[in-house]
C-alpha positions as CSV (number, residue, x, y, z in Angstrom):
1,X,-54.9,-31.4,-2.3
2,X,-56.5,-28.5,-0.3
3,X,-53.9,-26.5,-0.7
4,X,-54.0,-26.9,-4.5
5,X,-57.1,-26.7,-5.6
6,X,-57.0,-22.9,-3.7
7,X,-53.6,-22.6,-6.0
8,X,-56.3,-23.9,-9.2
9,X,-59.3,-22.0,-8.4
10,X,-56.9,-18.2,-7.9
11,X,-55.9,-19.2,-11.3
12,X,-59.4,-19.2,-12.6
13,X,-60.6,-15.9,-10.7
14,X,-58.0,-13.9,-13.1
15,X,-59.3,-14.6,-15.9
16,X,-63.3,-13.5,-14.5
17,X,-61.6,-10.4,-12.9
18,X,-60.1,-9.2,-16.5
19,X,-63.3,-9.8,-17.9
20,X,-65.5,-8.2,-15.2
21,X,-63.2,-5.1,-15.3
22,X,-63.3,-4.9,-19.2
23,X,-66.9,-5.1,-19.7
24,X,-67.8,-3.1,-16.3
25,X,-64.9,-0.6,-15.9
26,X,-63.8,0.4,-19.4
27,X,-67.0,-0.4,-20.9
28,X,-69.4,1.1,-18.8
29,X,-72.9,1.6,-19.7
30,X,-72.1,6.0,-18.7
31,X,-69.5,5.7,-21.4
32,X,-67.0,7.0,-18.8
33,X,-64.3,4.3,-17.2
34,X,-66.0,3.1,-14.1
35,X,-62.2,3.8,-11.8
36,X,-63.7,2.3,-8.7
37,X,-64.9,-1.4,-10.8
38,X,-61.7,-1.8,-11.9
39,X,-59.5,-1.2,-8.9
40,X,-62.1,-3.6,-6.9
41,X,-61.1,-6.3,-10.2
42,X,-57.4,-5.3,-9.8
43,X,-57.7,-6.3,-6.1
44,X,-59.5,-8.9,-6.4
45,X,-57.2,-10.7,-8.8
46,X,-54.1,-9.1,-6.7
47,X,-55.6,-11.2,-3.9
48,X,-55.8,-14.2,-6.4
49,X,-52.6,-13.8,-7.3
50,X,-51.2,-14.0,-3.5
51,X,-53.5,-16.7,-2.7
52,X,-52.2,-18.6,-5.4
53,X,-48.8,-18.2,-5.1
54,X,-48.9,-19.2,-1.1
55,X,-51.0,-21.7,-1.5
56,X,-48.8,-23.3,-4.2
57,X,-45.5,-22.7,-2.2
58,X,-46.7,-24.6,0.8
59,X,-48.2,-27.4,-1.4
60,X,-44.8,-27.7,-2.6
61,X,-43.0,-27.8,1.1
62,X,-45.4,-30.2,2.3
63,X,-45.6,-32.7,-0.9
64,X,-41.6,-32.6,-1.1
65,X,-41.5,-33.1,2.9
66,X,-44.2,-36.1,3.0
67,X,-42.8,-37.5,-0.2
68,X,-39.4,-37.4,0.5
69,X,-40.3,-39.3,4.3
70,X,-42.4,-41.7,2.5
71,X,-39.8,-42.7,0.3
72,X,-37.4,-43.0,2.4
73,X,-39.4,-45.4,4.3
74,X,-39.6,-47.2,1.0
75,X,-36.0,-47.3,0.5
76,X,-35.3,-48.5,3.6
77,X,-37.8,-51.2,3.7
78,X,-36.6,-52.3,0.2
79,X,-32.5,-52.3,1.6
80,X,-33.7,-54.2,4.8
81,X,-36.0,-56.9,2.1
82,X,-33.1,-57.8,0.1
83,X,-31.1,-58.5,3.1
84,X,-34.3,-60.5,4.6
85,X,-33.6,-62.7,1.2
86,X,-31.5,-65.7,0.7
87,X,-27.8,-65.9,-0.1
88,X,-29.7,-68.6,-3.0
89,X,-32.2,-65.7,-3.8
90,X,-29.6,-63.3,-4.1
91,X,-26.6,-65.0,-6.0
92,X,-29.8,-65.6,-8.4
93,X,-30.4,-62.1,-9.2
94,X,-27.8,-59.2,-10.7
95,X,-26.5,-57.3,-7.9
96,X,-27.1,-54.3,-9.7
97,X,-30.6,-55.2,-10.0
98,X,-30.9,-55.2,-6.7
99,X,-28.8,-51.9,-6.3
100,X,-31.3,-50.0,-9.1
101,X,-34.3,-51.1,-6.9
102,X,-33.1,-50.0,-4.2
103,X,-31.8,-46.5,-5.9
104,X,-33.1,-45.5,-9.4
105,X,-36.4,-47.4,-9.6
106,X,-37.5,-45.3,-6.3
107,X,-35.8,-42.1,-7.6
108,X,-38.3,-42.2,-10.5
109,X,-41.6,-43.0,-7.7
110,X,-40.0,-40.0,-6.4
111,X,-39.9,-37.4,-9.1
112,X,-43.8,-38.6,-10.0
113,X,-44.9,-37.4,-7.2
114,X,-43.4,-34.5,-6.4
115,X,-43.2,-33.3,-10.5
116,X,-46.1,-34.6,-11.6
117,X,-48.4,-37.2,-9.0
118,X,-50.2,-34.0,-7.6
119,X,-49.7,-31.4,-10.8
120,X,-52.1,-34.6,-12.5
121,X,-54.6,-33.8,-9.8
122,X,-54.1,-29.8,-10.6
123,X,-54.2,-29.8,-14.0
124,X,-57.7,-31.9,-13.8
125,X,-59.1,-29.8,-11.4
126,X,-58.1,-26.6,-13.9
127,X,-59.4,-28.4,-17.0
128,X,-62.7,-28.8,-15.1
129,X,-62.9,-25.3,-13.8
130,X,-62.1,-23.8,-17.1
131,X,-64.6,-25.5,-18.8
132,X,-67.4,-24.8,-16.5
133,X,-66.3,-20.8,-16.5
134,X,-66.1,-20.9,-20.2
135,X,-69.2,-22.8,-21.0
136,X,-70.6,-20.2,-19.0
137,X,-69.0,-17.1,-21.5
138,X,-69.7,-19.5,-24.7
139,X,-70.7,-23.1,-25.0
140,X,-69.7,-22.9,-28.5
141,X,-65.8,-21.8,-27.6
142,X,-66.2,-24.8,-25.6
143,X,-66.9,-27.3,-27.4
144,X,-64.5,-25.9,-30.3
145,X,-62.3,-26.8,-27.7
146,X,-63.0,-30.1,-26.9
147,X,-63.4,-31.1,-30.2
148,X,-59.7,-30.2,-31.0
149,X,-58.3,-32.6,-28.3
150,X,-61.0,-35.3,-28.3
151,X,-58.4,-37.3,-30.7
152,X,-55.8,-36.5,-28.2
153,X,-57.9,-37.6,-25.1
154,X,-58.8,-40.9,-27.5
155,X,-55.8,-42.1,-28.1
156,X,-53.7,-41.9,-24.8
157,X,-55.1,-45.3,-23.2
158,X,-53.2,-46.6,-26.3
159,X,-50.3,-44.3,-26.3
160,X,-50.2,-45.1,-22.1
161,X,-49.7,-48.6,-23.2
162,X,-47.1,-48.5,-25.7
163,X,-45.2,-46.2,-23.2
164,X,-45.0,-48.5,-20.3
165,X,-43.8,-51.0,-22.1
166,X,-40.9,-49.0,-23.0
167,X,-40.2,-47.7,-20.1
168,X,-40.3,-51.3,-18.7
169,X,-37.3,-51.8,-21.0
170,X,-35.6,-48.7,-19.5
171,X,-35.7,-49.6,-15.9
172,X,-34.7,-53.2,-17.1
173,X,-31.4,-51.6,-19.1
174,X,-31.0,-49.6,-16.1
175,X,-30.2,-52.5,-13.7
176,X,-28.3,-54.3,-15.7
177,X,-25.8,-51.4,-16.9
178,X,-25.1,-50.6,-13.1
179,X,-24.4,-54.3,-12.6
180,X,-22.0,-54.0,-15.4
181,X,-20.9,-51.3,-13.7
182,X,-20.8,-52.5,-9.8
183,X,-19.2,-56.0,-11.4
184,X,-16.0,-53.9,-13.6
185,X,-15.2,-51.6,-10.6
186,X,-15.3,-54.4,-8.2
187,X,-13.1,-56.6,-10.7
188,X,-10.6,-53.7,-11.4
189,X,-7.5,-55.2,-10.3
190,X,-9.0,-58.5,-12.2
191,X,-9.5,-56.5,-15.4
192,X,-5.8,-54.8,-15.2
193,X,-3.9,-58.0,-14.4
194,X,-5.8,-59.8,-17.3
195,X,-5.4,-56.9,-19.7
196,X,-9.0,-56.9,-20.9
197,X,-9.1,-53.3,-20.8
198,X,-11.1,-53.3,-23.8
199,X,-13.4,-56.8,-23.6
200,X,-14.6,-55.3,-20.4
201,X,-15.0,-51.6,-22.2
202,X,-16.9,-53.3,-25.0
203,X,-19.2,-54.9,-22.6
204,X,-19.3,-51.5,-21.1
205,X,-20.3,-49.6,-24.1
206,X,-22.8,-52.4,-25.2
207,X,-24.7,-52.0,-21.7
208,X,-24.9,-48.3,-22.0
209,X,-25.7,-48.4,-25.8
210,X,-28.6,-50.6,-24.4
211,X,-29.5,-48.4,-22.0
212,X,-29.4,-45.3,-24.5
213,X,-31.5,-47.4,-27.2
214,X,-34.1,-48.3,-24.5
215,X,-34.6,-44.4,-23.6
216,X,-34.4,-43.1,-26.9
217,X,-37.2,-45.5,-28.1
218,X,-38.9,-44.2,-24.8
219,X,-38.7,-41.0,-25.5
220,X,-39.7,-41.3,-29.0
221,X,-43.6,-42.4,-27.7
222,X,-43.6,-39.2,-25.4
223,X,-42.2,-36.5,-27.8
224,X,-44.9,-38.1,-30.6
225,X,-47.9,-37.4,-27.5
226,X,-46.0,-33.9,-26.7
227,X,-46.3,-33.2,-30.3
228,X,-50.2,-34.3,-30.3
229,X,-50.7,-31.9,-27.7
230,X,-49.1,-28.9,-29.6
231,X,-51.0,-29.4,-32.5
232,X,-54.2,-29.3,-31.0
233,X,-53.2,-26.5,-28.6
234,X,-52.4,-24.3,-31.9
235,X,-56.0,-25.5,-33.1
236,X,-57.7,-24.3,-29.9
237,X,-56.2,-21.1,-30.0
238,X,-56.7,-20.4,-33.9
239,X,-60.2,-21.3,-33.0
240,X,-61.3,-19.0,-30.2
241,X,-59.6,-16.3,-32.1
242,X,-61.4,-16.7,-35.3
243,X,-64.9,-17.7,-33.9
244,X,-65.0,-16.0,-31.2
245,X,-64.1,-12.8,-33.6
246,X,-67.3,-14.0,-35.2
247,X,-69.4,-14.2,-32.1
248,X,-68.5,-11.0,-30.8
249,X,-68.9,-9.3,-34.4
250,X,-72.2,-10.7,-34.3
251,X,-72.9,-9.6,-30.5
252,X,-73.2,-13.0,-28.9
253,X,-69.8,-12.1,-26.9
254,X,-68.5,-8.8,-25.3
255,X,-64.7,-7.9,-25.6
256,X,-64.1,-9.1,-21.9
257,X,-65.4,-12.2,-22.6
258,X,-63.1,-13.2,-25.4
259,X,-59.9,-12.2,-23.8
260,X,-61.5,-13.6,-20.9
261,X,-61.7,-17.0,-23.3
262,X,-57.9,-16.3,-24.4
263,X,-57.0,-16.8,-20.9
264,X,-59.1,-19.9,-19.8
265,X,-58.2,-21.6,-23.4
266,X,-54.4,-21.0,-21.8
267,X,-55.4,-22.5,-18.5
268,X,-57.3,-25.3,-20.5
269,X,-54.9,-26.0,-22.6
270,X,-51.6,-25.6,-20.4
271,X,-52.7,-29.0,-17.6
272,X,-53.4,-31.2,-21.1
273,X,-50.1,-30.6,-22.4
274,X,-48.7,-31.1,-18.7
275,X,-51.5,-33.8,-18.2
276,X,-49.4,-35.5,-21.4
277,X,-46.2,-35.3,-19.8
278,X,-46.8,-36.3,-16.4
279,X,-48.8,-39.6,-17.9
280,X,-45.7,-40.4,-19.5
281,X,-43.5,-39.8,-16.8
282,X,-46.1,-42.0,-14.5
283,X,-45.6,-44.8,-17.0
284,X,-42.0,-44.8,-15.8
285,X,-42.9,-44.4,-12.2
286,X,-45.0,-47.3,-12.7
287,X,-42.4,-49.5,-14.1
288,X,-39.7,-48.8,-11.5
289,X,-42.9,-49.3,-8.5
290,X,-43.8,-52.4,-10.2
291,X,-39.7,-53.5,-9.9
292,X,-39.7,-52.6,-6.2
293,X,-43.2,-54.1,-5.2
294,X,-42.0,-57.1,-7.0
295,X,-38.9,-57.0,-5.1
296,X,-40.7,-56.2,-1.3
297,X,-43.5,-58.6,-2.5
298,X,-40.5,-61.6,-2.8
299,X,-41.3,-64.0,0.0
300,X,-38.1,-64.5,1.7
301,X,-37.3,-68.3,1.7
302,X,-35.7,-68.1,4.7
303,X,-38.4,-66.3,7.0
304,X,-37.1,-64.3,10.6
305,X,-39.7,-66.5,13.0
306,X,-39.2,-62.7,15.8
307,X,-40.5,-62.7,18.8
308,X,-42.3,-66.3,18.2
309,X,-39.0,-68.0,18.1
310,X,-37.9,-70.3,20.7
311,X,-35.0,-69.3,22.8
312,X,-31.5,-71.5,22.6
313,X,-30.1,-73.2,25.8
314,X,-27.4,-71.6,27.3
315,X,-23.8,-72.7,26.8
316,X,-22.1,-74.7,24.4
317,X,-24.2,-75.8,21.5
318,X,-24.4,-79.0,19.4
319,X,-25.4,-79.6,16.5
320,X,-27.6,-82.5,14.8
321,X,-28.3,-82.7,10.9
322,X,-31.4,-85.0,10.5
323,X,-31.3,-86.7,6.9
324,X,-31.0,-82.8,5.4
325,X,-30.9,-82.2,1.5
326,X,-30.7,-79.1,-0.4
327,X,-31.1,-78.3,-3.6
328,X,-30.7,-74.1,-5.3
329,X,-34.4,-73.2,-6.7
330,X,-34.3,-74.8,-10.4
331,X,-31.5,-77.5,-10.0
332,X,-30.5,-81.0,-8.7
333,X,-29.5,-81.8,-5.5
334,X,-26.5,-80.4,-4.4
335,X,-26.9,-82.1,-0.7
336,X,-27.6,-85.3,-0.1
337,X,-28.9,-87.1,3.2
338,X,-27.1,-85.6,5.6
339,X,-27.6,-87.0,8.9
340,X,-24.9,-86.6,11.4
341,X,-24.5,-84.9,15.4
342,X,-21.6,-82.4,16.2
343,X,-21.4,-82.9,20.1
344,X,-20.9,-79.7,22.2
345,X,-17.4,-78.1,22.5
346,X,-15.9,-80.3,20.0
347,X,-14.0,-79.2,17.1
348,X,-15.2,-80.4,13.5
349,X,-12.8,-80.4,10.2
350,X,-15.2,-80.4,7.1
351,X,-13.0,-81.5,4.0
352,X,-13.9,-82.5,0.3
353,X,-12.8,-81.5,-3.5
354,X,-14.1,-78.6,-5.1
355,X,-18.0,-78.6,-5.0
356,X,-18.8,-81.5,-2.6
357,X,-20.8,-79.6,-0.8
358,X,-18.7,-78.6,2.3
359,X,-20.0,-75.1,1.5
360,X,-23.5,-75.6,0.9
361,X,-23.2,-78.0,4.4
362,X,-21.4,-74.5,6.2
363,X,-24.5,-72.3,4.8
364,X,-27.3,-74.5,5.9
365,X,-25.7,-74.8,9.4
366,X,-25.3,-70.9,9.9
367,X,-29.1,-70.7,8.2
368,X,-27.9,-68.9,5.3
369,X,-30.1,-71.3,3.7
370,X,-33.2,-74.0,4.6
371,X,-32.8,-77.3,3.5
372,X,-35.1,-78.9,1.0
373,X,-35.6,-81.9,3.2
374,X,-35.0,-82.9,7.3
375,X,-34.1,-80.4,10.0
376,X,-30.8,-78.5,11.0
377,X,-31.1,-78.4,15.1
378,X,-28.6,-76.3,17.0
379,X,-29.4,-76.6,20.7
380,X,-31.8,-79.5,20.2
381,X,-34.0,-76.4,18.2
382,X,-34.7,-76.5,14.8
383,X,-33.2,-73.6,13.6
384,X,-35.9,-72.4,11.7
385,X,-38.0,-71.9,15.1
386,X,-34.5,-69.7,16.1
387,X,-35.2,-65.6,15.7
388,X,-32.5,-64.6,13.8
389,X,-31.1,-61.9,16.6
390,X,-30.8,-64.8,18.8
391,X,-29.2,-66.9,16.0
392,X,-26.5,-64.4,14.8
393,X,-25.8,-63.7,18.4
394,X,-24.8,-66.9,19.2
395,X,-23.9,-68.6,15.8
396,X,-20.7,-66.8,14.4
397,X,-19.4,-67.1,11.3
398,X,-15.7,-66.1,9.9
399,X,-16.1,-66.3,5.8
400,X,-12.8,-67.0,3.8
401,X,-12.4,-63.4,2.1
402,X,-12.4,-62.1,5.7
403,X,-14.8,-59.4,4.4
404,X,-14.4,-55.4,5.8
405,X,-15.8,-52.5,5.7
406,X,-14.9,-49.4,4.7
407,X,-13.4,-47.6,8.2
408,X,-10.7,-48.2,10.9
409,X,-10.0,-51.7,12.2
410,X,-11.8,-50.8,15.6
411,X,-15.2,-49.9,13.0
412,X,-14.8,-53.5,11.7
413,X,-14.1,-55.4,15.0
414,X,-17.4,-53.9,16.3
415,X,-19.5,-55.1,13.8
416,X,-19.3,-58.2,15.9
417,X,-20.4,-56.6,19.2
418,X,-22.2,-53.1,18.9
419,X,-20.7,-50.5,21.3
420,X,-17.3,-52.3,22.4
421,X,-14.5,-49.3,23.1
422,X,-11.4,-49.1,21.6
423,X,-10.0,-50.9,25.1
424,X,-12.1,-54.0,24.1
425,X,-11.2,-53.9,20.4
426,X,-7.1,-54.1,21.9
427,X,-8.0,-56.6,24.8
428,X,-9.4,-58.6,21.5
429,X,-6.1,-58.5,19.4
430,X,-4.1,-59.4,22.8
431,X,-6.5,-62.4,23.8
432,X,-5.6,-63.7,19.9
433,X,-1.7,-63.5,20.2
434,X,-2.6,-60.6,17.8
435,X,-0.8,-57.6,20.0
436,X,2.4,-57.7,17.7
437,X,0.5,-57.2,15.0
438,X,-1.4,-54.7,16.2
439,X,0.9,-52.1,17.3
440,X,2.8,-52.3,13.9
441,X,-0.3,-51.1,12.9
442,X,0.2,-46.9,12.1
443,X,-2.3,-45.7,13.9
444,X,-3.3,-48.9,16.6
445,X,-6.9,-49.4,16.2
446,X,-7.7,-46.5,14.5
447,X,-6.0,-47.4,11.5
448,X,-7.9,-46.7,8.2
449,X,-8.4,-49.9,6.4
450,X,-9.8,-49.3,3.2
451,X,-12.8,-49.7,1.2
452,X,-13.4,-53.7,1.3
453,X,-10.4,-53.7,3.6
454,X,-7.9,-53.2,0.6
455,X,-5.6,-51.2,2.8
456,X,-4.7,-54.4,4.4
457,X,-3.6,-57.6,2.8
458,X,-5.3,-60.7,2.5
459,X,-4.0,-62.5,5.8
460,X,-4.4,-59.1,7.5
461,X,-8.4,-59.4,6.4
462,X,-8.8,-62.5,8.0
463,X,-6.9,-61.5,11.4
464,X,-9.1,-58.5,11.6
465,X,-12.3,-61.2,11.2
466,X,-11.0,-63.6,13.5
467,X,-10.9,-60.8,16.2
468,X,-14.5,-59.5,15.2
469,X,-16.1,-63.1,16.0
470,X,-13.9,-63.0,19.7
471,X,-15.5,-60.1,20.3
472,X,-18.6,-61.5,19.3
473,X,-18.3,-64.4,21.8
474,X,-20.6,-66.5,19.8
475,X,-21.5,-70.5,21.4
476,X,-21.0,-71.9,17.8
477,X,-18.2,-70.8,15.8
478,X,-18.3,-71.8,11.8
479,X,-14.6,-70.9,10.3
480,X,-14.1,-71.4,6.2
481,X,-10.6,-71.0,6.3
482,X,-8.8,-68.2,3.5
483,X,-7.1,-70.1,1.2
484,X,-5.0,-67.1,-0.3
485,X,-1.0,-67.3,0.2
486,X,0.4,-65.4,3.3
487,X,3.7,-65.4,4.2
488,X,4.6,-67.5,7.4
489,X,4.7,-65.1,10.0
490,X,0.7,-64.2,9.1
491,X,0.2,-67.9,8.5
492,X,1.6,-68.1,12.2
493,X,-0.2,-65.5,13.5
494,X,-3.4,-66.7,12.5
495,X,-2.9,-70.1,13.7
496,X,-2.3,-68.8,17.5
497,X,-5.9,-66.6,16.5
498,X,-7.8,-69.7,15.9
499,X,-6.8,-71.5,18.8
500,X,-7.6,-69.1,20.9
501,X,-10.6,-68.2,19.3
502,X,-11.8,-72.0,19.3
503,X,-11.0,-72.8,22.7
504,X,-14.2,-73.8,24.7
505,X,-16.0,-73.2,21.7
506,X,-18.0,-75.9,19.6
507,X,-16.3,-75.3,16.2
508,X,-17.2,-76.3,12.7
509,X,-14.0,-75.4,10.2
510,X,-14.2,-76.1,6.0
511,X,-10.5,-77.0,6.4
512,X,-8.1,-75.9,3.5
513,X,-4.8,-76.4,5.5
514,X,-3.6,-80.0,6.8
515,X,-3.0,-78.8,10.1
516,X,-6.6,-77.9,10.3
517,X,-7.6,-81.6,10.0
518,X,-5.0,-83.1,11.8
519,X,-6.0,-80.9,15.2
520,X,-10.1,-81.7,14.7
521,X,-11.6,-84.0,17.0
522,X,-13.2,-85.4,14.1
523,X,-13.2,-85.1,10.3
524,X,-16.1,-84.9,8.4
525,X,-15.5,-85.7,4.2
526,X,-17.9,-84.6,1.8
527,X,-18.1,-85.8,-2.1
528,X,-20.8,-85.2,-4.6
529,X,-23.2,-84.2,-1.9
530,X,-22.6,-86.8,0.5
531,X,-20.7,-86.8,3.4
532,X,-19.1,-90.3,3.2
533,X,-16.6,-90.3,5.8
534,X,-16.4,-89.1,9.7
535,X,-14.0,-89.8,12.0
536,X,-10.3,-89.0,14.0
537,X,-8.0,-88.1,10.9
538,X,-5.4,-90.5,12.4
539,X,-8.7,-93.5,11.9
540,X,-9.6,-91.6,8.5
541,X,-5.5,-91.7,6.8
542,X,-5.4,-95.4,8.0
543,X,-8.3,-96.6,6.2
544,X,-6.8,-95.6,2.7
545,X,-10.1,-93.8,1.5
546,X,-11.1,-90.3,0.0
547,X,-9.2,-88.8,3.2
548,X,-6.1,-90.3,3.0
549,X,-6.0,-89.3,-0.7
550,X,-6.8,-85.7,0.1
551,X,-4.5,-86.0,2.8
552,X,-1.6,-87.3,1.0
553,X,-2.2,-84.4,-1.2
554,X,-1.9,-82.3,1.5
555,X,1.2,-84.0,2.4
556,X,3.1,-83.3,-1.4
557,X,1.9,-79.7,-1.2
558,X,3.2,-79.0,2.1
559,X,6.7,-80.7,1.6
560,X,7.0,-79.0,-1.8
561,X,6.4,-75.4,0.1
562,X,9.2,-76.5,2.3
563,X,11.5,-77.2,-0.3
């Protein structure tokens, strides 16, 4: 701000320099031109100049290197907030919401401040000094001045308005076009096997048109104020011209002091037209702050307790539900009275149809989610009072899509233990029965798998996520089995995986497969929310229940792939 209100004020000086070496130089009482006057005014405003122009170059350095860390702060703390949120919280919300908080919505806080956040502050501090140096040449130039953007000045609180609320709409159609966006890329293969090409184009073109309807209506509001400004800048300068004419004719100015006034009217008048612009542009700064601070300022519903968490035993953990229910924010109950103890070491086959809550019961084990009602204890803790480094550490779990990232299969593997070498990453495969496998691969470890893993197929995915939890040597493992096709020698491969993987291990798997079941200590079946069964699945087929039906299921599925 120091550095440009120098920039302002060597701005001003020109203007007083002109005027001095007009009135005291050229027009010199002795009738001859005073040489020495004017070089000291040509100096002077030479110095202005310089001053000026450094001080407004390392304004700019500094804003763009301050605004540019702060941001990035921003950005980060906004990426890290949105992971601090629920899975609930953020299935509830676009994705590409999220995405333009995260991105646009801070690219606008960003061009604010270093277009417009500090050139606001300039252009005031120029409007102020103009004023005084010209009310000092003619208070009546002045106030002809004023009075031609008084209706101007009047009206922006209500213009100010009008354009938030449309750029509101803006950032709005913003996020959702790039989750139309974010959605059609991710669903390409989706879109091309379906042949809705153009369903998904129209829905497309409809986002964007939204998005071009919302901008152009923004736009509309600023080019009317820009237009405002212009008139009464043509005003102003018609003015000075013709009065002050008038007031010099009549002696109350001297020739210096109206091209003085032609200058300061410029300086005057250049920040209000800026002024205009950068108001406008801060109603769209405001709108995408207002999206992020709404976004850091969501309370996340399932809170990190840090350093005040207490610390897990060591070993193998059990696991005890105490009457838990759940419910997503706005719905029923999706989880009903769960109460039930997984001992240490043992392995547990979660089963039911379609939505009976096996899922929601995986989620709230891993503390994905809180329930709405009792306690999840892992360890005899609650795991609420478990910091989530600890938690994650010991509490693995292997989704079905076998998610990966985009890199080589060693990249992927050490997601599950940060700084493992390319020897452990092998030793990993091996330990699985994986080593086949592996050196089919093209380039071992180091093969490229793909953005989301698409290098590799389904099956492949998985094998590569059973390896990252071995790595991560986790106390509690939590498997949702894939339940995509592979052929039988993946199928085989990642059966020799998991029970290498599971050995020793207290294991919790949302079984898909009948082989699954049949190997658990115990069976746990869930339906409409409830688990209403538990036991051996040897106990579970004999007693003709919801089991023995799934299981005979099972059964004419598994003979049918034979045939």
């Amino acid at each position: 701000m120091l550095l440009a209100l120098i920039a302002t004020t060597g701005r001003i000086v020109i203007p007083i320099a002109v005027q001095q070496a007009m009135d005291h130089g050229f027009g010199s009482t002795s009738g001859r031109v005073d040489v020495g006057e004017v070089e000291r005014m040509v100096a002077i405003a030479a110095l202005a100049v310089i001053a000026t122009m450094l001080s407004a170059t390392a304004m700019s350095r500094r804003l763009y290197q301050a605004s540019e860390s702060g941001l990035s702060g921003l950005r980060i703390k906004a990426f890290r907030h949105v992971h601090d949120l629920s899975v609930a919280h953020q299935q509830a919300e676009q994705r590409g919401s999220l995405v333009s908080r995260v991105t646009s919505d801070v690219d606008t806080i960003t061009n604010f401040i270093q277009e417009g956040g500090l050139m606001l502050f300039v252009s005031v501090a120029q409007m102020a000094l103009a004023t005084i140096v010209m009310a000092v040449y003619s208070w009546q130039l002045t106030l002809l001045i004023w009075v031609c953007f008084l209706p101007l000045f009047a009206t922006m609180r209500v213009v100010q308005r009008k354009t938030g609320a449309r750029y509101s709409a803006v950032r709005s159609a913003i996020g959702r076009m790039l989750g139309a966006v974010s959605e059609t890329l991710v669903g390409a293969p989706i879109v091309r096997a379906y042949g809705i090409e153009d369903r998904m184009g129209a829905r497309m073109d409809e986002a964007i048109a939204r998005t071009r309807r919302a901008q152009v209506g923004a736009q509309r509001v600023v080019i009317t104020t820009f237009s405002a400004g212009e008139i009464a800048a043509g005003l102003a300068n018609a003015g000075v011209i013709v009065v002050g004419t008038l007031l010099g004719v009549g002696g109350h100015l001297t020739a210096g002091q109206i091209v003085a006034m032609l200058f300061l009217v410029s300086l005057f008048i250049t920040p209000v037209q800026w002024g205009v612009e950068v108001l406008n542009e801060a109603q769209n700064a405001i709108s995408g702050w207002r999206r992020v601070i709404g976004l850091l300022e969501a309370v996340p519903d399932v809170p990190d307790p840090g350093a005040a968490g207490t610390d897990l035993p060591e070993g193998a953990l059990d696991v005890r539900f105490e009457h838990v229910a759940f419910a997503y924010p706005g719905g029923a109950r999706v989880l009903h009275d769960v109460d039930v103890t997984i001992p240490a070491r043992s392995r547990i086959a979660v089963v039911g149809e379609t939505g009976s809550g096996k899922t929601t019961f995986a989620k709230l084990l891993t503390r994905l989610m809180d329930p709405v009602d009792g306690a999840v204890l892992i360890g005899g803790v609650d795991a609420r009072r478990i910091a989530f480094a600890q938690l994650r550490r010991r509490v693995v779990m292997v989704p079905q899509d076998g998610f990966l990232f985009e890199g080589t299969l060693a990249d992927n593997v050490r997601y599950g233990k940060p700084g493992a070498d390319d020897a452990e990453v092998a030793e990993a495969f091996e330990s699985l029965g994986l080593g086949d496998w592996l050196a089919g691969q093209p380039q071992g470890v180091a093969t490229a798998v793909g953005q989301r893993g698409e290098s590799l197929s389904a099956g492949e995915r998985q094998l590569v996520a059973l390896a990252r939890a071995y790595v991560a040597d986790p106390d509690l493992l939590l498997l949702d089995e894939a339940t995509s096709a592979v052929d039988p020698a993946t199928e085989q491969r990642i059966a020799r995986a998991l029970e290498a993987l599971t050995r020793g291990r207290t294991t919790v798997s949302i079984a898909h497969r009948l082989s699954t079941a049949q190997a658990a200590d115990e069976v746990f079946v869930f339906d409409a929310g409830r688990l209403v069964e538990r036991g051996p699945h040897r106990e579970l087929v004999e007693q003709g229940g919801i089991y023995a039906a799934l299981y005979a299921s099972w059964a004419r599925t598994a003979v049918g792939h034979a045939i």
